[in-house]
Each structure stands twice: as structure tokens, then as C-alpha cells.
C-alpha positions as CSV (number, residue, x, y, z in Angstrom):
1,X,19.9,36.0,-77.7
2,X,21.4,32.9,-76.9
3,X,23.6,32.9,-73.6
4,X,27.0,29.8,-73.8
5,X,26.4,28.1,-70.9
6,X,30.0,26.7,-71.0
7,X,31.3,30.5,-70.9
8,X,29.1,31.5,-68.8
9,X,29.6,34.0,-65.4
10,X,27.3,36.5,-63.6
11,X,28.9,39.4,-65.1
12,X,28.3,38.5,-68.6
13,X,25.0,38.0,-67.7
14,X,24.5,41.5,-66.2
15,X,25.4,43.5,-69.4
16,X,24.0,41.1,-71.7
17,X,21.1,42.9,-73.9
18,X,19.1,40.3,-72.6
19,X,18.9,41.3,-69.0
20,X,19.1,44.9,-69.9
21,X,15.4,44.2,-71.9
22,X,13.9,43.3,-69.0
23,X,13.5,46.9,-67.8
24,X,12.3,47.4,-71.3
25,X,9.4,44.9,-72.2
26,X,8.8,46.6,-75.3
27,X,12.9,46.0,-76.4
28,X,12.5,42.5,-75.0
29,X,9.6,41.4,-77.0
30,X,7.6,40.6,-73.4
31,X,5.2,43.0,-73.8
32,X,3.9,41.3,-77.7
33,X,4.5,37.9,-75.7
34,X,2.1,38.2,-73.2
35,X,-0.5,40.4,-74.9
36,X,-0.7,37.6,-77.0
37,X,-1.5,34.7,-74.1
38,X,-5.0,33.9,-72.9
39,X,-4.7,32.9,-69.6
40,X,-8.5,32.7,-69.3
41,X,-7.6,29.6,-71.5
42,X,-5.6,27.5,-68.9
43,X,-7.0,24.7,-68.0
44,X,-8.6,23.7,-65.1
45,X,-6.5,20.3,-64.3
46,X,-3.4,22.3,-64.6
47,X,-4.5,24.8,-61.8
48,X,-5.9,21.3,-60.1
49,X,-2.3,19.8,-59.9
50,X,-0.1,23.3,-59.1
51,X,-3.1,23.6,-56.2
52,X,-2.2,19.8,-55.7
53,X,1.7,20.0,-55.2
54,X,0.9,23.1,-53.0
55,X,-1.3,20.7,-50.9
56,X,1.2,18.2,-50.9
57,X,4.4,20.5,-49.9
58,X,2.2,21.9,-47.2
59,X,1.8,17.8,-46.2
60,X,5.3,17.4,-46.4
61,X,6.2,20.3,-44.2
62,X,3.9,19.7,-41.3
63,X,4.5,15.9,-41.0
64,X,8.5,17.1,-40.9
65,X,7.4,19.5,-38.1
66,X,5.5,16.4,-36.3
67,X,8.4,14.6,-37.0
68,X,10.3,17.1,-35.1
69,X,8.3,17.5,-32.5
70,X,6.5,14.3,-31.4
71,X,9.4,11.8,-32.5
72,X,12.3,11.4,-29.7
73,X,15.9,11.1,-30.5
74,X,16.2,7.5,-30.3
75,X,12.8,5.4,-29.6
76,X,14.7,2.3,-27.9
77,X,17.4,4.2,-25.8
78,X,17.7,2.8,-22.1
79,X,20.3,5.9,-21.1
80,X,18.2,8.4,-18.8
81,X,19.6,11.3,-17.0
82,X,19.0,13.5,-14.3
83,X,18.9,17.3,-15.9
84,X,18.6,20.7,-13.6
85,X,17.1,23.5,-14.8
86,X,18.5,26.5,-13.2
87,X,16.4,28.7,-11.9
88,X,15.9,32.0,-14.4
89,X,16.0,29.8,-17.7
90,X,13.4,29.8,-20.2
91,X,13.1,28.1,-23.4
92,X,16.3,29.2,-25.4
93,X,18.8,28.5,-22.5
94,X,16.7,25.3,-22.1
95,X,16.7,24.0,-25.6
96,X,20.4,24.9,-26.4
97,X,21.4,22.7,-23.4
98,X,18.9,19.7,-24.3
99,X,20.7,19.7,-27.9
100,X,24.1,19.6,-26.6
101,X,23.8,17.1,-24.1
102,X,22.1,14.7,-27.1
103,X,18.5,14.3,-25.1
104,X,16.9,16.5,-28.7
105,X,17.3,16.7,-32.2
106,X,16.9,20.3,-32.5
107,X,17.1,23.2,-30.1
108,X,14.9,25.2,-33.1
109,X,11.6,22.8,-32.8
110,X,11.6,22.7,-29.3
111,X,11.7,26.3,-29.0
112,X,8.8,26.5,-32.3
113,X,6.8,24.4,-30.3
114,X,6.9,26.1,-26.6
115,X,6.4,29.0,-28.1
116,X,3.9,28.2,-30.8
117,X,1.5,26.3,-27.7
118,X,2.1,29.1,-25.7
119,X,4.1,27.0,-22.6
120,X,7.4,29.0,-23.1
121,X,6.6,31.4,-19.8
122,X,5.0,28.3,-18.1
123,X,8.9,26.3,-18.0
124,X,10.0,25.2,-14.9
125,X,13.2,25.1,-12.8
126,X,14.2,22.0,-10.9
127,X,15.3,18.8,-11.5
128,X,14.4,16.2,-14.0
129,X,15.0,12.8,-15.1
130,X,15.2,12.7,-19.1
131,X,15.8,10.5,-21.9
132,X,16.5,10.4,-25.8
133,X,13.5,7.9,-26.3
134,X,11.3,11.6,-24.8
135,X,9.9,13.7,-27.5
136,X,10.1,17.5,-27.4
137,X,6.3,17.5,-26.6
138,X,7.3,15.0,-23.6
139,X,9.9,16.9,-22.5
140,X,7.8,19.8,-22.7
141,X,5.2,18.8,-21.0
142,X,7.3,17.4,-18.0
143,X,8.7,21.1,-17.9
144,X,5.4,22.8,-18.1
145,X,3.8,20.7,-15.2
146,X,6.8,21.0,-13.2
147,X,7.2,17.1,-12.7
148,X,10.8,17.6,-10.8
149,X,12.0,14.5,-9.0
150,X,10.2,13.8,-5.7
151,X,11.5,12.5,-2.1
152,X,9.5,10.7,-0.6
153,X,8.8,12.2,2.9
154,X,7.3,10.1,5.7
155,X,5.5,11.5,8.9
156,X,4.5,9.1,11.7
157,X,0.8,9.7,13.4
158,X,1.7,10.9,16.7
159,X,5.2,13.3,16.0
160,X,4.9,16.3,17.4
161,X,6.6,19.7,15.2
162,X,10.4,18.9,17.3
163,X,9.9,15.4,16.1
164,X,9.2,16.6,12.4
165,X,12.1,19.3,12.3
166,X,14.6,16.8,13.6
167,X,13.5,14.4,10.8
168,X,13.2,17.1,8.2
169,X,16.7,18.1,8.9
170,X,17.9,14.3,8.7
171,X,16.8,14.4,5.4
172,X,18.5,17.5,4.2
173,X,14.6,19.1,3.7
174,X,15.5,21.4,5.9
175,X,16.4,23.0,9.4
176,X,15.0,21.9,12.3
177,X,15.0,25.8,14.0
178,X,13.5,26.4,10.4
179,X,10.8,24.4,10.7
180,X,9.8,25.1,14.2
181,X,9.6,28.5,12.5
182,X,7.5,28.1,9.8
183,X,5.0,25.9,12.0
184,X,4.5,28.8,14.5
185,X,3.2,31.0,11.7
186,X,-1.0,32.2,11.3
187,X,-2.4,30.6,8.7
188,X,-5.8,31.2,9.7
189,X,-6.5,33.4,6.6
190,X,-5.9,30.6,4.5
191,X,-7.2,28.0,6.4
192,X,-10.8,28.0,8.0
193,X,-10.2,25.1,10.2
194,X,-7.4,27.0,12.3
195,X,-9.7,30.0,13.0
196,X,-10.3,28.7,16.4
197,X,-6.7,28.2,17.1
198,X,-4.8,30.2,19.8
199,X,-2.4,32.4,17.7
200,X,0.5,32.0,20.7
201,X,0.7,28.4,19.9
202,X,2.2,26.6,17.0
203,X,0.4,24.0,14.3
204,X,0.9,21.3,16.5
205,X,-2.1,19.2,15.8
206,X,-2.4,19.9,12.7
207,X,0.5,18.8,10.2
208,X,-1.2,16.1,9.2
209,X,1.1,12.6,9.1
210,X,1.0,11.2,6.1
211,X,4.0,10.1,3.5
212,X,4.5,13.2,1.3
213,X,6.5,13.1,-2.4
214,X,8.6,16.8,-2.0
215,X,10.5,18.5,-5.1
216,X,14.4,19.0,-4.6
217,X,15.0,22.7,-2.2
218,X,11.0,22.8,-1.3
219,X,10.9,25.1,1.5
220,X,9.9,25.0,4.9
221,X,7.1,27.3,4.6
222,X,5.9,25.0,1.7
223,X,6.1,21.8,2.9
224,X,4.0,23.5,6.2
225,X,1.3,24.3,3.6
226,X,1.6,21.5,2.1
227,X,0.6,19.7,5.1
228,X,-1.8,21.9,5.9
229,X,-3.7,21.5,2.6
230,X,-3.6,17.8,3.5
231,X,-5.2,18.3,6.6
232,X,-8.0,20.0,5.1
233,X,-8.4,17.1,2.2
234,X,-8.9,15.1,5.6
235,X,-11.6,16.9,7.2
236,X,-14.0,16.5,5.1
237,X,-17.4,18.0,5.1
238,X,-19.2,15.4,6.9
239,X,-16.7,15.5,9.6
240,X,-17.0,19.3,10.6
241,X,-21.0,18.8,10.4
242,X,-20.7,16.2,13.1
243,X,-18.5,18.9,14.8
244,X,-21.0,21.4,14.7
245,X,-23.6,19.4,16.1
246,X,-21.4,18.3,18.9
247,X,-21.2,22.1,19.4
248,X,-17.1,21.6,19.6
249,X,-14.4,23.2,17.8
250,X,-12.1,21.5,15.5
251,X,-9.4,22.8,18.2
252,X,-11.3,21.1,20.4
253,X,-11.1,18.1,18.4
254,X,-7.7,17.8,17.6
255,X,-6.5,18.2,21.1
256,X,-8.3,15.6,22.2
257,X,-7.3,13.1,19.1
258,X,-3.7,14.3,19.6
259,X,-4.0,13.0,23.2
260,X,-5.6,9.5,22.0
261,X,-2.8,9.3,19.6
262,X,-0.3,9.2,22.4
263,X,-2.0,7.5,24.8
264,X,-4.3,3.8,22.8
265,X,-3.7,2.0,19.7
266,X,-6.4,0.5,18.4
267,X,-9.3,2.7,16.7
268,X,-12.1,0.6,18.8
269,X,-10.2,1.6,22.1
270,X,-9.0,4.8,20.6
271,X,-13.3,5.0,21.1
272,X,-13.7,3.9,24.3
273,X,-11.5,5.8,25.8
274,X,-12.6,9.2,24.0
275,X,-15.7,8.5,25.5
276,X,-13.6,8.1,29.3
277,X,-12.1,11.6,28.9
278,X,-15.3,14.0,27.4
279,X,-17.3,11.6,30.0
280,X,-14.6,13.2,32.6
281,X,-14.6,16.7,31.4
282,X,-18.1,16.9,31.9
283,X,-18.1,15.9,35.4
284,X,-15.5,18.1,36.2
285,X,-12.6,15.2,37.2
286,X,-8.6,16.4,36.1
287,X,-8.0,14.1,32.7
288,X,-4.3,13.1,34.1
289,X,-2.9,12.2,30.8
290,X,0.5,10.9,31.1
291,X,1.5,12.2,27.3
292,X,0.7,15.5,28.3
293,X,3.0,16.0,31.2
294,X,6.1,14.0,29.1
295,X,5.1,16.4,26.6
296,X,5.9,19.3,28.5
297,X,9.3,17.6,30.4
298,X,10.0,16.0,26.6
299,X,10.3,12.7,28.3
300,X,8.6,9.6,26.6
301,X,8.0,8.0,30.0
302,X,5.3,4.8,29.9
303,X,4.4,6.5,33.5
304,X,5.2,9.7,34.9
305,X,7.1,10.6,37.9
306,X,4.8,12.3,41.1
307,X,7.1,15.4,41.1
308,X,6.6,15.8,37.0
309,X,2.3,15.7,37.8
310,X,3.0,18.8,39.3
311,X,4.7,21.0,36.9
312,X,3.2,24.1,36.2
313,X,2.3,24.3,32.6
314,X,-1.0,24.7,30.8
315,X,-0.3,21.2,29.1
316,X,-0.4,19.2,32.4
317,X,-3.5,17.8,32.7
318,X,-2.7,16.2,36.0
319,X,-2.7,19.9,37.5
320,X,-5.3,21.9,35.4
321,X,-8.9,19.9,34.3
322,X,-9.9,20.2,30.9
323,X,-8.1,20.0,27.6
324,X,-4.5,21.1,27.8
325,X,-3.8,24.6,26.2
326,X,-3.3,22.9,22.6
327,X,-2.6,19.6,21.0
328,X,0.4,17.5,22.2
329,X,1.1,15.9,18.8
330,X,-0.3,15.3,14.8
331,X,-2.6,12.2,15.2
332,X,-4.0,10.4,12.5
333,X,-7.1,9.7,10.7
334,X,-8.1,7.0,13.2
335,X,-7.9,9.5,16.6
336,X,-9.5,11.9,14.8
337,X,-12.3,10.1,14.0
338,X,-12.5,8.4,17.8
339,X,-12.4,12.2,19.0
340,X,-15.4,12.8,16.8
341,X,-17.3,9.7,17.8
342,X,-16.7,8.6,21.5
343,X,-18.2,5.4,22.7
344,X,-20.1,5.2,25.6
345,X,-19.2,2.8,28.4
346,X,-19.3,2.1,31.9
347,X,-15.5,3.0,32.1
348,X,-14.0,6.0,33.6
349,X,-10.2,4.7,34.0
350,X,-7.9,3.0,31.9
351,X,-4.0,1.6,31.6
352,X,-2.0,1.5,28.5
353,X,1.0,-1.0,28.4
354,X,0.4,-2.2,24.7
355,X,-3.0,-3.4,25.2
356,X,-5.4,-1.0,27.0
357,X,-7.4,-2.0,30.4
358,X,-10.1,-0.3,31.5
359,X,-11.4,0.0,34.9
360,X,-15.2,1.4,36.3
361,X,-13.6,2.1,39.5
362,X,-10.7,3.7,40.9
363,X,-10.2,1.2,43.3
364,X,-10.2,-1.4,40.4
365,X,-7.8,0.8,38.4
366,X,-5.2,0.5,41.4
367,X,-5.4,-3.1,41.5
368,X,-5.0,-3.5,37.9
369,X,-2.0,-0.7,38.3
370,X,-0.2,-2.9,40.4
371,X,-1.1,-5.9,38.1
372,X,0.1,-4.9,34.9
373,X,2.4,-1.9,35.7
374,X,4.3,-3.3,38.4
């Protein structure tokens, strides 16, 4: 039967005897047709080259899919842009957006290729800087690891948790009341080194200062653990040996490098005068810290007034010998260290006024009082 192209339509085509023998091989002459074909005769080149253009359509489709995924939207773009993903948005919200706003070539390959590596739960909110010269798989990966935009957060050695709060909420981190919160919590359970800790005091002591990188809405309960964590990294495991074999606590410890932070500068005096105030302790003398009575009237006196030396407060160590109840700020690596390894010396008094003078009597340590103070 021969079909005229040039009249051709899908109709005539259906009733044609033509189509109408194919549900009849027999009528259409099929069945002869290929009874009388040996396919046992095709070649073997000719099943090398359909295997061939098999092989090289398969080629064809996964360097597309590469193309797709591992080539950005425009190599040499400078344009970048800050992107938020909402929280509650996972890879079809996501990919829709990134399409629209221009930053991907195709919402359908980004969502084939979280899906296919298995990152489309792992997608997270917050926000983002992005570009066209990203790939999907850059883009993805910066979603996956989280790798929102960081403020850089930086807490001075010596600040005490009202110092921290007042710059947390100066930077929009958070509340100050929030904080003071959140830093009166027991995190003993997940930290060893506060096992020792009085629970009715707060984490003074140890939110370690150091300059932190935050993600956008962190909260205060996080940025507390972070710290925390910190303060861990810090004290290592030779450090708490040393402890141990002092037979002190790390409370211990960190009250007494909380008071060096307030009261010496240098790590070498820092030393000397740890050595002053264990070397006191033992013999039983009042420690008369200055820092510790300003700590409890929030006053940052150089010197203390006669009445203040008489509050009563566990922290005023003008009134009560010993440690005060807990530490009286965060010190740094440096106090903490000179708390750990005091330096023996024939001083038992000492002035701070910038530079630190130390005296072996207390006869010496009024005259130099009235030198340098007055």
C-alpha cells in the first residue's frame, strides 16, 4: 500500500488497510517477513556501533547533567547578593526562588542533585551571600554546611556576664536580661569542668573571652554554649593534670585567675602575684582584693573606699579570707595559666597603678602606697 504523503492526515492513516494489518500479521505479510530473517546473522560491528551510540547518548546526557550541576550561571559575574532562607523551606521552595532571582540556571537540577546526594533534608535556613559565578553544587554545599553570614563578636579578658549582656545587646545579639539568664543556667551535665561549680552562682568565670564569628538570630542560650565549648577547647588536658596534682578545683582555679585578671597585667607578674595570694591563703591572712569589693558595689575604683572594705558580701575579700564565693570576671588564657603556675617569691604585698610594685613588708607596702598612690 502506498500512503500520499502530500494528502496525508491521521485519520486516513487510521482506516487505512495498512494499519488495520498490523493486528493481523498474517493479512500484513509481517508474519512471512520475519520468518524469513536470520537475526543470528547480524553482524557483530552493527551491534558494536548501536551499543556505541548508546554509550555515547549516555556520555552526552551525563556531561549535560555536569553541565547543569557544576557549571554556574555566569563564570565572570562580580554581582553577589545576600539571600535568606526562611526558616521551614526545603529544596523546592529553595530552588524556585534561586531561579527567579537569576543566581541558577535551573530550579530542576538543583533539586536532582540535593535529592540525588541525599542533602535535601540537610538544607539550612539563614542568611547567605550568593552569586551567579556559584554552581548548584556550591550553593548546595554552602546550604548543607550551614555557612550563614557571621558577626564577628568580640569579648575582652576581664568582662564580667553584666559587661557581656550590655555588649551583646549593643550589638543587636541579644538582651542583656536575656543573657544574664541564660548564663545563670547548670550546665554541669554537659560540661565536666563546671561540676565543681556552686549551682546558686552564674558562669562567671567561665565565658571564655575570645572574638567569636555568630550566625544572624543565634540565641542567647547558644552563644552561652558556644562559649562554654570554647572554654573547654582551652583547658586542655595537661592543664587539669596540673590541677589535679595541685589537689585544686578548676573552680578554684578560675576564681583565682578571674581575680589576677582584674588586678596585674603582665603574664610574669600575673605569676608573682598568684604566688602572693595562695602564699596568703595558706597562712590564713584576708586576700583584700580591691576588684572583689568593686565587684560587689559595681564600682571600677583603682582603690577602694574604707566603708566599701566592709560590706557584707561573700565576694569581699577584705572581710572574709579565702577565695571569694565565685569568680569576679572571665580572665584569659594568660591568668589562667599564672593561677595554675604561681611563682615563688619573697613578696607578700603588692600595688597596681599600671605597673605592679611589690613589697616583702607591710611597712614597705605603706611607704610605697603613699609613693605611687598618693
Amino acid at each position: 500500500m502506498k500512503i500520499n504523503f502530500k494528502k496525508f492526515n491521521i485519520r486516513d492513516l487510521l482506516s487505512s488497510s495498512w494499519f488495520k494489518g498490523l493486528n493481523n500479521p498474517d493479512k500484513a505479510g509481517l508474519k512471512f517477513y520475519l520468518s524469513d530473517k536470520d537475526f543470528s546473522k547480524v553482524s557483530l560491528s552493527f551491534l558494536t556501533k548501536i551499543l556505541m551510540g548508546f554509550g555515547i547518548l549516555f556520555l552526552l546526557v551525563i556531561l549535560f547533567i555536569c553541565f547543569e550541576i557544576y557549571i554556574p550561571q555566569n563564570p565572570i559575574s562580580h554581582e553577589t547578593i545576600t539571600y535568606t532562607v526562611p526558616k521551614g523551606w526545603g529544596d523546592v521552595e529553595i530552588a524556585k526562588d534561586l531561579e527567579d532571582i537569576g543566581i541558577i540556571r535551573s530550579a530542576y537540577f538543583f533539586k536532582f542533585y540535593v535529592v540525588a546526594s541525599f542533602k535535601h533534608s540537610e538544607l539550612k535556613a539563614g542568611k547567605y551571600i550568593f552569586s551567579p559565578r556559584m554552581s548548584i553544587y556550591d550553593i548546595a554545599k554552602k546550604l548543607t554546611r550551614g555557612d550563614v553570614i557571621k558577626e564577628k563578636i568580640l569579648i575582652y579578658e576581664g568582662w564580667n556576664v553584666e559587661d557581656i549582656g550590655e555588649y551583646l545587646e549593643s550589638k543587636k545579639v541579644c538582651l542583656k536580661d536575656d543573657f544574664i539568664v541564660a548564663a545563670s543556667k547548670d550546665y554541669s551535665q554537659e560540661f565536666d569542668f563546671l561540676k565543681d561549680k556552686p549551682q546558686d552562682i552564674s558562669l562567671e568565670g567561665f565565658l571564655f573571652p575570645d572574638t567569636y564569628e555568630i550566625s544572624e538570630g543565634i540565641s542567647c542560650d547558644d552563644f552561652v554554649i558556644t562559649m562554654l565549648s570554647n572554654f573547654e577547647k582551652k583547658l586542655t588536658p595537661e592543664l587539669k593534670t596540673q590541677i589535679q596534682e595541685q589537689k585544686k578545683s578548676v573552680f578554684d582555679i578560675i576564681t583565682m585567675a578571674s581575680m589576677l585578671e582584674k588586678e596585674v597585667r603582665t603574664l610574669d607578674d600575673k605569676k608573682i602575684v598568684s604566688g602572693i595570694l595562695w602564699k596568703r591563703m595558706e597562712a590564713g591572712m584576708p586576700l583584700q582584693i580591691d576588684a572583689t569589693v568593686n565587684y560587689v558595689t559595681g564600682k571600677s575604683d583603682a582603690g577602694v573606699a574604707i566603708k566599701d572594705t566592709k560590706i557584707d558580701s561573700p565576694y569581699n575579700t577584705y572581710k572574709y579570707k579565702g577565695l571569694p564565693k565565685g569568680p569576679i570576671s572571665n580572665p584569659g588564657m594568660n591568668s589562667i595559666i599564672a593561677a595554675i603556675n604561681p611563682k615563688d617569691s619573697p613578696y607578700w604585698f603588692y600595688l597596681s597603678d599600671g605597673r605592679t610594685i611589690f613589697s616583702k613588708t607591710f611597712e614597705e607596702h605603706t611607704a610605697n602606697k603613699a609613693k605611687y598612690l598618693n
